[in-house]
Backbone as CSV, one residue per row, in Angstrom:
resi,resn,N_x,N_y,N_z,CA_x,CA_y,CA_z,C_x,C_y,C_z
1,UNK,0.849,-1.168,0.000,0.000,0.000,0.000,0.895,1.232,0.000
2,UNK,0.651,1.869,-1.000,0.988,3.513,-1.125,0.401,4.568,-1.000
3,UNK,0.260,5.117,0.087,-0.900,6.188,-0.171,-0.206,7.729,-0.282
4,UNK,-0.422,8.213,-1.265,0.298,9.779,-1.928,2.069,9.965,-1.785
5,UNK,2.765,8.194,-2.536,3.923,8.659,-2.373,4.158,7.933,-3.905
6,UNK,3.480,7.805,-4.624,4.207,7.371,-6.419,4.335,8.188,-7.433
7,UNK,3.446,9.629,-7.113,3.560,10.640,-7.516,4.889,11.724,-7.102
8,UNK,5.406,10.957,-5.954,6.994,11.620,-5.910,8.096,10.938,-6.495
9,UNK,7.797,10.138,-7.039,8.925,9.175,-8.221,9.121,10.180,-9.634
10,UNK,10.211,10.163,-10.003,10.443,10.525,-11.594,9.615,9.443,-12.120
11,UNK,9.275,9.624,-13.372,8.934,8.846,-14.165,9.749,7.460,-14.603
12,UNK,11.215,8.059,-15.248,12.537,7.668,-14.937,12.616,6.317,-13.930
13,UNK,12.022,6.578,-12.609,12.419,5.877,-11.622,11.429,4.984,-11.581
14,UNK,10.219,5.054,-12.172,9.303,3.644,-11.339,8.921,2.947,-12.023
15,UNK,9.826,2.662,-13.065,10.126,1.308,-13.590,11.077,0.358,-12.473
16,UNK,12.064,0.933,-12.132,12.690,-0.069,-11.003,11.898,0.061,-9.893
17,UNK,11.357,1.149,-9.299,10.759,1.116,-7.969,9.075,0.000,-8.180
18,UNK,8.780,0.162,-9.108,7.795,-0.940,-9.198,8.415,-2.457,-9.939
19,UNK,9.539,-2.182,-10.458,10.124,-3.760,-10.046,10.189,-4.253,-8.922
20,UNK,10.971,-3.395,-7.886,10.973,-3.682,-6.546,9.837,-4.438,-5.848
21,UNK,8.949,-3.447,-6.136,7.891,-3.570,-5.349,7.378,-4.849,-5.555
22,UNK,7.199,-5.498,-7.001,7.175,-6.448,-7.612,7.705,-7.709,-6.873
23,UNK,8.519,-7.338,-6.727,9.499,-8.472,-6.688,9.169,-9.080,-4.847
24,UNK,9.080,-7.972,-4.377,8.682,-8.046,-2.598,7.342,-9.101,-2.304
25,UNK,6.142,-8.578,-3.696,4.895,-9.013,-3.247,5.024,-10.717,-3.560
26,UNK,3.698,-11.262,-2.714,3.803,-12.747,-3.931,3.124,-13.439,-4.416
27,UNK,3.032,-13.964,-5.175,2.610,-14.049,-6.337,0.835,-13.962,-5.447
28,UNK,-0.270,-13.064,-6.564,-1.319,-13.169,-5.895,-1.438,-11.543,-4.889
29,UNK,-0.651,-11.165,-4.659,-0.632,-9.700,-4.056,-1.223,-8.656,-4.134
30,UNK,-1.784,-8.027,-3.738,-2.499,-6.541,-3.307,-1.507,-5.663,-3.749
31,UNK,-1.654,-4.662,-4.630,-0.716,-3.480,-4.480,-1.676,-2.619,-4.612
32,UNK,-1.362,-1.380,-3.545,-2.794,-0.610,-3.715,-1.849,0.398,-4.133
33,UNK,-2.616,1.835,-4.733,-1.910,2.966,-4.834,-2.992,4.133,-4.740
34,UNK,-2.740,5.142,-3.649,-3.467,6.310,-4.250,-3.054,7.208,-4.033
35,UNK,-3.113,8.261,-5.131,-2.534,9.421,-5.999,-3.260,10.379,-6.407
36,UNK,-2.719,11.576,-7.069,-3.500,12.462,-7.235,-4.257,12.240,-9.006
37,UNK,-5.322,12.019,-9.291,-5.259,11.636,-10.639,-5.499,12.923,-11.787
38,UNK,-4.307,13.033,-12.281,-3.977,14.066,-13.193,-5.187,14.627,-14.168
39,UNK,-5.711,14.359,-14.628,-7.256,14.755,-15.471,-7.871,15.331,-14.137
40,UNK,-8.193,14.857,-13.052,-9.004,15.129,-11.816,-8.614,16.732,-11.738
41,UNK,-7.254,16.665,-11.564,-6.376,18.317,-11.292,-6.256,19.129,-12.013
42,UNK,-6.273,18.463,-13.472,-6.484,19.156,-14.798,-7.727,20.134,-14.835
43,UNK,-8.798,19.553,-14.651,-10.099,20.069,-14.319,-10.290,21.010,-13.545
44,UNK,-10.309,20.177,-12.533,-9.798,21.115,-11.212,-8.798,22.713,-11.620
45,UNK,-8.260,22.761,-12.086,-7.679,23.798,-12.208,-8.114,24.640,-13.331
46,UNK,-9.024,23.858,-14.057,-9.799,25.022,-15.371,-11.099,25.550,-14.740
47,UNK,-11.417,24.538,-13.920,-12.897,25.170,-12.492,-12.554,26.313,-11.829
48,UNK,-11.135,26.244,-11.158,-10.587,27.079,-10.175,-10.858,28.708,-10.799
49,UNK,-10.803,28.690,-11.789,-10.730,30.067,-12.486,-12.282,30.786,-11.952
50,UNK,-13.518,29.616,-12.087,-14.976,29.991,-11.442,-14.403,30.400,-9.717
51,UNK,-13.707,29.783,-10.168,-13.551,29.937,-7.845,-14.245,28.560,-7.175
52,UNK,-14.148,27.782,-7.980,-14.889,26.749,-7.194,-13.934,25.340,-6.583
53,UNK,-12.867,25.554,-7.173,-11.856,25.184,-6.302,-10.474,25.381,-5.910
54,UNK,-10.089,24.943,-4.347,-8.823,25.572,-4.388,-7.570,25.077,-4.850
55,UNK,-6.495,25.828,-4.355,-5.207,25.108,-5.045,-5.331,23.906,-4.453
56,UNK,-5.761,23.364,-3.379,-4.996,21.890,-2.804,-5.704,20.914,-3.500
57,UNK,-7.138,21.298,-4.664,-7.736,20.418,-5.158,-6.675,20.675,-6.963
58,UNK,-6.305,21.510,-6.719,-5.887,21.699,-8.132,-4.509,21.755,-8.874
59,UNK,-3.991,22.871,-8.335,-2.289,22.866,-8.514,-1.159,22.169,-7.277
60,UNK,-1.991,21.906,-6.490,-1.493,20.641,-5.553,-1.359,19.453,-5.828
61,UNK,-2.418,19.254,-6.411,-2.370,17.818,-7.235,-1.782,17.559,-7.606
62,UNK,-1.194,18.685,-9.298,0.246,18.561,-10.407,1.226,18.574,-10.165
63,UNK,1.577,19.288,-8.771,2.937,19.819,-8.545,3.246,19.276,-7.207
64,UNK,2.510,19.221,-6.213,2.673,19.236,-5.247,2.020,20.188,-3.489
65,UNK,1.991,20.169,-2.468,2.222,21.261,-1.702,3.557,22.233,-1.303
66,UNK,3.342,23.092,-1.716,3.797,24.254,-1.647,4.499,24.633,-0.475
67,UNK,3.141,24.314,0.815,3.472,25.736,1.593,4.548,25.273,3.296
68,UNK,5.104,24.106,2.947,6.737,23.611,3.762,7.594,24.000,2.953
69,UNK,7.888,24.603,1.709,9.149,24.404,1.835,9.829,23.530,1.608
70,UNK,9.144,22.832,0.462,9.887,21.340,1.159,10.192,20.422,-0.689
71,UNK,11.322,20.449,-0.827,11.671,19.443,-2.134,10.967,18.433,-2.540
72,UNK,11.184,17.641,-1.076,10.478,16.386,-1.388,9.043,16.289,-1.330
73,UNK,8.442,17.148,-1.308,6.639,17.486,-1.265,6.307,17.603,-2.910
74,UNK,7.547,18.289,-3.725,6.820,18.503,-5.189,6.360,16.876,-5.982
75,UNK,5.973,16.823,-6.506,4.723,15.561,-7.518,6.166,15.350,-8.878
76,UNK,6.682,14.363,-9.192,7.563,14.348,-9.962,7.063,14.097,-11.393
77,UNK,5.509,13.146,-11.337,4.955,12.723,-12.535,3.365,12.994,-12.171
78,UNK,2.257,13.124,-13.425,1.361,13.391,-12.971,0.726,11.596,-13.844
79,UNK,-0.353,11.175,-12.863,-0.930,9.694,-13.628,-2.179,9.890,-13.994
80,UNK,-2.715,9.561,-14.773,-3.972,8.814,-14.825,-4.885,7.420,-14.404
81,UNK,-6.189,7.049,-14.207,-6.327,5.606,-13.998,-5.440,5.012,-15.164
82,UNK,-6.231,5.750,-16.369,-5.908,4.838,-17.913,-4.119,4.593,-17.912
83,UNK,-3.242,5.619,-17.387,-2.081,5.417,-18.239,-1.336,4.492,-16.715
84,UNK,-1.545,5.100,-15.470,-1.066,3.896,-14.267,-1.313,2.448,-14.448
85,UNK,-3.011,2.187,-15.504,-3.170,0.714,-15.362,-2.303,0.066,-16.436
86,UNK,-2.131,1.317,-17.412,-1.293,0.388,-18.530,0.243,0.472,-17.855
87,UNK,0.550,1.163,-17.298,1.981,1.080,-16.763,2.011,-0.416,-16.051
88,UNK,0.592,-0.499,-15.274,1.267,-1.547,-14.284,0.782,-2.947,-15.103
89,UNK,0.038,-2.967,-15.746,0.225,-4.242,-16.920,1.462,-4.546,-17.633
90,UNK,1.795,-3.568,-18.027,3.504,-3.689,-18.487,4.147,-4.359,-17.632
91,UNK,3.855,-4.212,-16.356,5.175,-4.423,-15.208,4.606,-5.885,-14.494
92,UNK,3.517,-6.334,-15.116,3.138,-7.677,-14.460,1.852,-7.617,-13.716
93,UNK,1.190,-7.020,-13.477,0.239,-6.960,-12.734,-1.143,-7.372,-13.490
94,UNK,-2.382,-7.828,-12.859,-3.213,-8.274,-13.460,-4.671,-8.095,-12.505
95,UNK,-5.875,-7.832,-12.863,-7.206,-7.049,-12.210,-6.553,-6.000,-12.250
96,UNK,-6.251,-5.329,-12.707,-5.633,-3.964,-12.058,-7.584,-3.227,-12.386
97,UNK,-8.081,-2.584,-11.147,-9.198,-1.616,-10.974,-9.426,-0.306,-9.903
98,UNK,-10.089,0.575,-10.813,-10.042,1.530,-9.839,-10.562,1.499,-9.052
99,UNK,-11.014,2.192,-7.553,-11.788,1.731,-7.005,-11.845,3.318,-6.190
100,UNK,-13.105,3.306,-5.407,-12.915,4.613,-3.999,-11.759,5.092,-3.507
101,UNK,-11.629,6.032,-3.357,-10.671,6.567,-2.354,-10.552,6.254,-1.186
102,UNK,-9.691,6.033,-0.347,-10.100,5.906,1.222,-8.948,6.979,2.103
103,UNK,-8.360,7.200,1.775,-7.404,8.115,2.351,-7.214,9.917,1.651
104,UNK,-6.921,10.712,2.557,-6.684,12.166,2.329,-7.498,12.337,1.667
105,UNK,-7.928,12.791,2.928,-9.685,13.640,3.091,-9.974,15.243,2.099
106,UNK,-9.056,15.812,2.142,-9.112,17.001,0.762,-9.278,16.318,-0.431
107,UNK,-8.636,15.860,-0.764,-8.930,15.093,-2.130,-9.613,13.919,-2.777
108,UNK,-10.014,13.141,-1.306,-10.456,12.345,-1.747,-11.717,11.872,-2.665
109,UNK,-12.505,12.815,-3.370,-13.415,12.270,-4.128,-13.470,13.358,-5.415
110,UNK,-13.054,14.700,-5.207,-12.721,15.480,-6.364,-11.186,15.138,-6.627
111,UNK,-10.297,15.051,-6.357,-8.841,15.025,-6.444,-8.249,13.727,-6.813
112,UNK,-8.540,12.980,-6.187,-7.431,11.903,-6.537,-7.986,10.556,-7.021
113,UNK,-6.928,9.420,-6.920,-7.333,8.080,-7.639,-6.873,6.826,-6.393
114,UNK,-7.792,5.562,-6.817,-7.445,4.387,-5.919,-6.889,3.210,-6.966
115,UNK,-6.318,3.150,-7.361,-6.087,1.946,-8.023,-5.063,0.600,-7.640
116,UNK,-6.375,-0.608,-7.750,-5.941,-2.083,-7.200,-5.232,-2.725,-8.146
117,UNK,-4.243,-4.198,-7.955,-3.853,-4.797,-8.516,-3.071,-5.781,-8.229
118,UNK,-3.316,-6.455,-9.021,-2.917,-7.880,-8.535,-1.775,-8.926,-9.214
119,UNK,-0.134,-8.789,-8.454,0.404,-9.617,-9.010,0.508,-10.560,-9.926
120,UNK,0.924,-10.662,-10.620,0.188,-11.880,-11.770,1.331,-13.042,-11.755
């Protein structure tokens, strides 16, 4: 389970970091992930202009939070359901589905994504 840390990977990087991860689970495994889902923030940020939402639903999403200060807070890649499930089919995984949010309560039903999957 990952909850709002795959969106701090380079792109670059999570091909090995989801080898890893891969390689840990067994065969038959749960990998959960949830993230900010990029179309969600996309939106979100063409709404924002009405005022109807704020940055943490919108340019938080793409980039990150802002307001620490903080390197490791910026978003290195932005995902989709569509392009995370094909990533993680590439990498072995199988059911891969989206599902509810259950974590981080700002975002959780305008903002972000849940997506399951299952070792193959």
């Amino acid at each position: 389970m990952a909850i709002h840390v795959w969106e701090h990977f380079y792109r670059w990087q999570c091909d090995d970091v989801i080898g890893e991860w891969r390689r840990l689970l067994k065969p038959g495994g749960l990998l959960v992930l949830e993230l900010p889902d990029f179309w969600k923030c996309c939106r979100n940020v063409v709404e924002s202009v009405k005022g109807k939402h704020p940055d943490q639903l919108s340019m938080w999403g793409c980039y990150g939070d802002p307001t620490g200060h903080d390197e490791f807070m910026a978003h290195r890649w932005g995902w989709t359901p569509q392009t995370l499930g094909e990533f993680l089919k590439a990498n072995g995984f199988a059911s891969i589905a989206e599902k509810p949010t259950q974590f981080h309560r700002a975002g959780k039903d305008l903002r972000d994504m849940r997506i399951e999957a299952i070792k193959a």
